[in-house]
C-alpha positions in Angstrom: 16.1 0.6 60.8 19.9 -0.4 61.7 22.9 1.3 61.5 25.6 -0.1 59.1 29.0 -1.1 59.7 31.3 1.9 58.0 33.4 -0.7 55.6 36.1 2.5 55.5 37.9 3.7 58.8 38.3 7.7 59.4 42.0 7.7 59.2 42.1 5.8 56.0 39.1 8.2 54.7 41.5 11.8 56.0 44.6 9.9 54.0 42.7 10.0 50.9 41.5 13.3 50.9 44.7 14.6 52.0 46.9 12.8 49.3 44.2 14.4 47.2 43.7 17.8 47.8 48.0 17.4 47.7 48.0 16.2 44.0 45.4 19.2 43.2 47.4 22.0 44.7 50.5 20.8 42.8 48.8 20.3 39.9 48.1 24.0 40.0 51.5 24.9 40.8 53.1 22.9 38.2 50.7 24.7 35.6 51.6 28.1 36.7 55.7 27.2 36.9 55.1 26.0 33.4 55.9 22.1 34.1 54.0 20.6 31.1 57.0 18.4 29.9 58.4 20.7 27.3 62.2 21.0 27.4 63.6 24.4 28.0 66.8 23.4 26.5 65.7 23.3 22.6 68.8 25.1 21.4 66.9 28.4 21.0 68.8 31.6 22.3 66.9 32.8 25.6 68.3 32.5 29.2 67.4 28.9 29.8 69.0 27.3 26.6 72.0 25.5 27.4 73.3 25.6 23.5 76.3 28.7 22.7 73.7 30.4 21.6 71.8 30.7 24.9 72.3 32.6 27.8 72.0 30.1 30.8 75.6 30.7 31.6 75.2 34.6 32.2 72.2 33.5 34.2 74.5 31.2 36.6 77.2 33.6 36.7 75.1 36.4 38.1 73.3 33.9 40.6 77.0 32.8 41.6 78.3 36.2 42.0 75.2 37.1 44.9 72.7 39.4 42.2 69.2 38.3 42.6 67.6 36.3 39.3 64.9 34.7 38.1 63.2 33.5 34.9 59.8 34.9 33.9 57.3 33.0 31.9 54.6 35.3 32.5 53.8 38.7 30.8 53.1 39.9 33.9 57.0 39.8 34.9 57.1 42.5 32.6 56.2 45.3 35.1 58.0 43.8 38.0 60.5 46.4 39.1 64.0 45.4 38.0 66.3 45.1 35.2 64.5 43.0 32.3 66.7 41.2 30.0 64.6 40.5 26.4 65.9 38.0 24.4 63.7 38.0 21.2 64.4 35.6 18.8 64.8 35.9 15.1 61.3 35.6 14.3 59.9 37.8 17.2 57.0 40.4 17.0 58.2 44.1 16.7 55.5 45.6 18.2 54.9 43.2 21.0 59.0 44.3 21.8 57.6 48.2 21.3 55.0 47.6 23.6 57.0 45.8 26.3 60.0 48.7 25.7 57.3 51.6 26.2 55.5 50.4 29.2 58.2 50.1 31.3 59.3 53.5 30.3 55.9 55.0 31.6 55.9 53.3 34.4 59.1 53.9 35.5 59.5 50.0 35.9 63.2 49.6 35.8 65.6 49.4 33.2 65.6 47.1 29.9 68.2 45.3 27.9 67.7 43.6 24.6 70.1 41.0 23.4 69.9 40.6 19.7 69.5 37.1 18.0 72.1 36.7 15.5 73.3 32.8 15.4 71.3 29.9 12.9 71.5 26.9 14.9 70.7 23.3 15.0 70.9 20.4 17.1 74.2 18.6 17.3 73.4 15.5 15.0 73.7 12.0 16.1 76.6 10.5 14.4 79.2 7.6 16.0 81.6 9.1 18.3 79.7 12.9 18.6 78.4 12.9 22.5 76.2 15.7 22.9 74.3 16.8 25.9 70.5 17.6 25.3 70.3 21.8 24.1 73.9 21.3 22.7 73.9 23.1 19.3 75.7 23.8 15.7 76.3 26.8 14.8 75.0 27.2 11.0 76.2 30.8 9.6 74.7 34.2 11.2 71.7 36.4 10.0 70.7 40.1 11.3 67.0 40.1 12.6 64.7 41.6 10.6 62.6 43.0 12.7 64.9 45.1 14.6 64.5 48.3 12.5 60.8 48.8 13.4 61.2 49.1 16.9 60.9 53.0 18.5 64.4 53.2 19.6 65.8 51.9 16.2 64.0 54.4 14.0 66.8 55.3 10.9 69.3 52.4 12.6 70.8 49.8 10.5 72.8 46.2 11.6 75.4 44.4 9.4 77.6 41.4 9.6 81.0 41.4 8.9 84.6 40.8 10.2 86.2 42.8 12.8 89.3 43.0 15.0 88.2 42.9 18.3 86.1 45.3 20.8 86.5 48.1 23.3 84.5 49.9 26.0 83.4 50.1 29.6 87.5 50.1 30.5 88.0 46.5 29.0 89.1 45.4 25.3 89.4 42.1 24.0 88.2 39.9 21.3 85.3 37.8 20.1 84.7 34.0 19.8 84.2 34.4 15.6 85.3 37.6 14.3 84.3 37.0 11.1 80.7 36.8 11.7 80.1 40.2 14.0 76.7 42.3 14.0 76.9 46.0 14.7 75.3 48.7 14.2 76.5 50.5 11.1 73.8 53.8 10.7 72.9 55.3 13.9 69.1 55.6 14.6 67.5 59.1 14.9 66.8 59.4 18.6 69.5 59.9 21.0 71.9 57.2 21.7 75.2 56.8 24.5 77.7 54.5 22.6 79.0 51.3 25.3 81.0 48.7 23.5 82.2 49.2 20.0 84.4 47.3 17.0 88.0 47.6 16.2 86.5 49.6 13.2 84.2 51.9 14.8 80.9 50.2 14.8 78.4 49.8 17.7 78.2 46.3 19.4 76.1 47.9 22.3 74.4 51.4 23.4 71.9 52.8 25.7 68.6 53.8 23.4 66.5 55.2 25.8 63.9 57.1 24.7 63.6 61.0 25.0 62.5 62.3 28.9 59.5 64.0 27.7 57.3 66.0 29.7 59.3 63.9 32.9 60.9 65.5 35.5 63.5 62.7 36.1 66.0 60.9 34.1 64.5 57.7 32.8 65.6 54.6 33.2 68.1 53.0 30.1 66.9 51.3 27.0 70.6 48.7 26.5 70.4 47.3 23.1 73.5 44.7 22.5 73.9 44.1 19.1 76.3 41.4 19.3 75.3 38.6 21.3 78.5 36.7 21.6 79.7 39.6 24.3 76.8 37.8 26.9 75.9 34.4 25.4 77.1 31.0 26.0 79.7 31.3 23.3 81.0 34.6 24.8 80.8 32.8 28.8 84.2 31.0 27.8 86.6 33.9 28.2 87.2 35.9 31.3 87.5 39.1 30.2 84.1 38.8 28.0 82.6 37.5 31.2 83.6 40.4 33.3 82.2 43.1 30.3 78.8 41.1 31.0 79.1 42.1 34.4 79.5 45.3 33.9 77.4 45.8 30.9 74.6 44.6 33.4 76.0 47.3 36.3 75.5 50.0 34.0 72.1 49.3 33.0 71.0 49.3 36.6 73.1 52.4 37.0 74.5 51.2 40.1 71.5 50.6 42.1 70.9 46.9 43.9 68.1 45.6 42.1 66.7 42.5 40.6 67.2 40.8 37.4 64.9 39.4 35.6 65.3 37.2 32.2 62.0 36.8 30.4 61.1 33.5 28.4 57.6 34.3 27.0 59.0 36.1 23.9 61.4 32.6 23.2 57.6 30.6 23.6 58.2 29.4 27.1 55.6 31.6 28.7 53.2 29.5 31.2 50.0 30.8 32.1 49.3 32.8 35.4 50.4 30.5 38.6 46.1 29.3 39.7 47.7 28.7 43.3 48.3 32.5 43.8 45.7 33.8 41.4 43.4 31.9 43.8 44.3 33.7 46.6 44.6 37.3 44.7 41.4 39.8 44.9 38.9 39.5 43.6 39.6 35.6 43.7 40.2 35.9 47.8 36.5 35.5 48.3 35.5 33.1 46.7 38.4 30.9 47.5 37.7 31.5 51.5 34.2 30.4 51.5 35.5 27.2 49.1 37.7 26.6 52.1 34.9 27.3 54.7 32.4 25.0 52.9 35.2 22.2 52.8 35.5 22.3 56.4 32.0 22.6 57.3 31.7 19.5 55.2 34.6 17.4 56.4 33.9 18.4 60.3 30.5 16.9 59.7 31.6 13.8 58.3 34.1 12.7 60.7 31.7 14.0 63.5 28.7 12.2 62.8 26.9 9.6 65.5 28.3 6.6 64.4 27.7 5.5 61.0 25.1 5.4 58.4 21.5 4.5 59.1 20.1 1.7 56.8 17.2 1.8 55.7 14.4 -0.8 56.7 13.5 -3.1 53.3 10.2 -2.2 52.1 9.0 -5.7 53.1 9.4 -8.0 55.9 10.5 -11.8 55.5 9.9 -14.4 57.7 6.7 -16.7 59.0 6.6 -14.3 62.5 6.4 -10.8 60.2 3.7 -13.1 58.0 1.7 -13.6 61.0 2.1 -9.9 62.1 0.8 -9.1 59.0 -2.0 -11.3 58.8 -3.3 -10.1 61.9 -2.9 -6.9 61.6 -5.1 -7.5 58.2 -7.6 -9.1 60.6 -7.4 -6.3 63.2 -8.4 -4.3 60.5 -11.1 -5.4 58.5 -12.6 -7.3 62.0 -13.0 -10.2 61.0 -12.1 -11.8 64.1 -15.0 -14.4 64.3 -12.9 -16.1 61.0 -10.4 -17.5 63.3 -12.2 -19.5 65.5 -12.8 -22.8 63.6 -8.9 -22.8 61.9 -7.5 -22.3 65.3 -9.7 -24.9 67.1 -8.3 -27.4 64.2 -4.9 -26.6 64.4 -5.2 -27.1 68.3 -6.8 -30.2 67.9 -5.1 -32.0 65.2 -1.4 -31.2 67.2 -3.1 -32.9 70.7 -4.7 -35.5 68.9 -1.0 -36.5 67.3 0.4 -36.1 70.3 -1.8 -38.3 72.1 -1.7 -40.9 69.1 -5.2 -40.7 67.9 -6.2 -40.4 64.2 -9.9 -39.4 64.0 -10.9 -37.0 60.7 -13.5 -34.2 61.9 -13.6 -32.1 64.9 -16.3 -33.4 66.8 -14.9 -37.4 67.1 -11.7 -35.8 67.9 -12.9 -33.9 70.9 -14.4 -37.4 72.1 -11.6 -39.0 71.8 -9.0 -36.5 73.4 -11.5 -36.6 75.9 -11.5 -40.3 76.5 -7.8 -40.8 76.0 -6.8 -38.0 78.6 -9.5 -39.8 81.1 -8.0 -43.1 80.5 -4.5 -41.1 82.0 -6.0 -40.2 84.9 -6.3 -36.1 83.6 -7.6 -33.8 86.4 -8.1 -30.8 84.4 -10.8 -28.8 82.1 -11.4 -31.7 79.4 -10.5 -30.3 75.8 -13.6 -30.2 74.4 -15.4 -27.7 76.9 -12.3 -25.3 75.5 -13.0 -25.9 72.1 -16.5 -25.1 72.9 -15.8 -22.5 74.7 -13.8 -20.9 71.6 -16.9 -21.4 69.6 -18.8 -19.3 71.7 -16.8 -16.5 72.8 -17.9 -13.2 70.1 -15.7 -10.4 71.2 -12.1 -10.1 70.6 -10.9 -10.3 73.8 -13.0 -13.7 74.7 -12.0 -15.3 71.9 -7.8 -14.2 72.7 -8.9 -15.7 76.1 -9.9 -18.7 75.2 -7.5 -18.7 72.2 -4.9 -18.7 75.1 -6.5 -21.1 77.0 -6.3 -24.4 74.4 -2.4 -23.0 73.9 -2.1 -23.6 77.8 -3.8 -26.8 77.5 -1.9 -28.1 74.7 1.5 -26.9 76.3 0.5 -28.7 79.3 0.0 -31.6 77.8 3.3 -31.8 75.6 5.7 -30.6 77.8 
């Protein structure tokens, strides 16, 4: 066997495999950050929507004033300690929002505040001389959501739309960006409820809703329901004072204590599933992935360690006339036959000294004569050929006839040279 020449050089092999195993761990991250090429600015009304119905600029504003925020696209966000903001949209699920609401309330997970939808929109459309950004919305006319008096906290509540003349609360006053189209809350819900921001007429625009303490020995954390978005939204960003409310809307829903906030995206249809990069390295996942690891670089040590490189295989079968006559004697060797290649060889012998001497004579015997005769005619002092031809005829056992095999090649390389 032989050893073949590696076409591929070990560097170039480690490159590969790196820029691999690169593009794989990325790939994971990218599926748990949610990069799958869908826009988050589609002019809905959640923290990462650009339009003046989203809330992307309350989102900068609190990262530019020092608080700590992130966006969640995971339903596991939703027991991270810290302030959740929910932003539901109009067609959301009640009791997914009563679930979400009532498990942070047992747990003792933080405070929550809900903005409610309110604003239709649509995308700006393409006419000539309209430049619009991508997210940038119309407003189309306002609508209450529907599914706001099933939640817990809302039981007996009611929201209208209306005009007002402006709001007060949390030491501030101003007014809103349209105050014809306000929601409020018009009929108080049964459960107890601590009034924040109100209308020039009296109605609620935001309130704590918290649910009832229980069987706890602690004050629970606050329930914030703001009924008119346009107080936190895009819309709202573009006055000062409004800005400053949101500020302080947020400080009382953390009740003064440092904390994170977090704005979720799931409920809007931007959730992602769980981040495989960190899930892989999470019990009961830890195990598996270590030996994974192990077994990769058992597996790469031996292939960049090995003695040289691959062993070829032999072919099945020889070529060439010097592995034909291996073969054919070791077929002889075998079957003893040996006797059989007495006469060919004597031929062979005879018929190469004859041409090189010049004669031409057809059977053995008048060829001996004659190789005889012409070699005396030269004035040759040694054996005469045809006492070694005759001694090849005689000789029975392998190693006399090798002998004497050996001793016409001698004579006949002699005689050529």
């Amino acid at each position: 066997m032989s050893r073949a020449r590696n076409p591929f050089k070990p560097s170039a092999v480690l490159a590969l495999l790196s820029v691999g195993a690169i593009a794989f761990l990325l790939l994971l991250y990218a599926l748990g950050q949610g990069w799958t090429g869908e826009g988050e600015r589609d002019g809905g009304s959640h923290a990462a929507a650009n339009g003046l119905n989203g809330y992307s600029g309350l989102v900068e504003l609190l990262r530019d004033t020092g608080h700590n925020v992130s966006l969640s696209r995971s339903p596991a966000g939703f027991e991270d300690y810290g302030l959740q903001v929910l932003t539901p949209p109009s067609w959301a699920d009640p009791e997914e929002i009563n679930e979400i609401i009532q498990s942070r309330f047992d747990n003792d997970a933080g405070p929550t505040l809900v903005l409610l939808p309110k604003w239709m929109a649509m995308p700006v459309p393409d006419a000539p001389g309209v430049e619009a950004e991508e997210g940038w919305v119309v407003l189309a006319g306002a609508s209450s959501p529907g599914w706001f008096e099933q939640l817990a906290v809302a039981e007996g509540a009611e929201l209208a739309i209306g005009e007002t003349g402006g709001w007060q609360g949390l030491g501030s006053s101003g007014d809103l960006p349209d105050e014809s189209q306000v929601q409020a809350l018009v009929a108080k819900p049964d459960g107890p409820m601590r009034v924040l921001l109100q209308d020039s007429e009296g109605d609620v625009l935001a309130a704590d809703l918290r649910p009832d303490r229980g069987d706890k020995d602690y004050e629970p954390w606050p329930v914030i329901v703001v009924f008119e978005p346009d107080l936190l939204n895009n819309y709202g960003m573009a006055d000062e004072m409004r800005a400053r409310t949101a500020l302080a809307l947020l400080d009382e829903a953390r009740d003064g204590v440092d904390m994170p906030i977090n704005f979720d995206l799931t409920l809007a249809g931007l959730g992602a599933s769980e981040n495989l990069l960190t899930l892989a390295f999470t019990p009961p996942f830890l195990a598996a992935t270590l030996c994974l690891l192990l077994a990769g670089l058992v597996i790469a040590w031996r292939a960049f360690c090995r003695f040289g490189p691959a062993i070829a295989e032999a072919p099945a079968m020889a070529r060439g006339k010097r592995q034909l006559a291996r073969n054919g004697a070791a077929l002889v060797q075998r079957v003893k036959r040996w006797h059989l290649l007495k006469q060919p060889y004597e031929d062979m012998v005879g018929r190469r000294v004859a041409a090189a001497l010049g004669l031409r004579p057809a059977d053995h015997e008048h060829r001996e004569h004659a190789i005889d005769a012409a070699l005396a005619r030269r004035g040759h002092d040694g054996p005469p050929f045809s006492r070694l031809a005759g001694d090849l005829r005689e000789a029975n056992g392998p190693r006399d006839i090798i002998r004497a095999a050996r001793a016409l090649r001698t004579f006949e390389r002699t005689l050529t040279q």
